[in-house]
N, C-alpha and C positions, 0 to 999 in steps of 0.2 A: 435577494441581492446577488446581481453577477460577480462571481470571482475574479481576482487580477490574477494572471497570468506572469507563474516565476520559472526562469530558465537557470536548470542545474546543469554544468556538464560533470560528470562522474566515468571513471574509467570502463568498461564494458564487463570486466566480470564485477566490479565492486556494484555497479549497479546489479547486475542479475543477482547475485548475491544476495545484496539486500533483498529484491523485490523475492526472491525467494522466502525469508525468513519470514517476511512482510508475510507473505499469504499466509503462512504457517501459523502467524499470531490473530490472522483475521482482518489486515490494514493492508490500503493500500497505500505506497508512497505518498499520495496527498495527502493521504490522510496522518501518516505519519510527519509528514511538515509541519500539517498545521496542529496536531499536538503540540511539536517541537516548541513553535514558534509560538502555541499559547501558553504551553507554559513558560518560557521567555520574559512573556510579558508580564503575567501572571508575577512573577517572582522578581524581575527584575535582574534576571541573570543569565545564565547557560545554566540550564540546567543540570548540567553534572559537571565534572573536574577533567578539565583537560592537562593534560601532564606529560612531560617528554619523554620518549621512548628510553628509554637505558641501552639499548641498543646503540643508538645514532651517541651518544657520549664519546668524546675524545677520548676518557681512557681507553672505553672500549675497543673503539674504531683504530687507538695504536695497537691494543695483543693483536687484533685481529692481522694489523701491517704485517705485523711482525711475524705473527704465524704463517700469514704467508711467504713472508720472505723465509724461513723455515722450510719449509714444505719447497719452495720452488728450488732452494742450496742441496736442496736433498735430508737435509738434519730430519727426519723423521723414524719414528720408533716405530716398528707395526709390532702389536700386541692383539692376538683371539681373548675372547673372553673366557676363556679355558685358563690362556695365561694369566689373566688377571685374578681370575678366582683364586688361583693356583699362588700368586705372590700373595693375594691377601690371606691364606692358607685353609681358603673354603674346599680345595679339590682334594 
């Protein structure tokens, strides 16, 4: 049976990337689709648990505002890790 013919576009290292690991485990991208997509069917699902970064979170993404706007006022603390050891009373 001829295969159908699916077009991925994927960013240029996230593919090399992959296709790197991919060899490493012994697949090649096809071949890792069509696991993908059998077992899909197979189970009637996604096969594993897709779930939102914690990163991308609006609480997040506010300290982050904020830190920057910090950092860009000037309000910033430089501390070596000497000094820190040194306050938590390791030095």
């Amino acid at each position: 049976m001829a295969g159908a013919t699916v077009t991925v576009r994927l960013e240029p290292n996230v593919k090399q990337a992959a296709e790197s690991l991919l060899k490493e485990l012994g697949l090649t991208m096809t071949s890792a689709i069509t696991v993908f997509i059998k077992q899909m069917l197979r189970e009637r699902r996604i096969p594993f648990q897709i779930t939102e970064d914690p990163f991308y979170s609006e609480s997040n993404q506010a300290w982050l505002r904020d830190s920057i706007a910090q950092l860009e006022s000037g309000r910033v603390v430089h501390k070596t890790i000497e000094d820190l050891e040194s306050m938590a009373g390791r030095a």
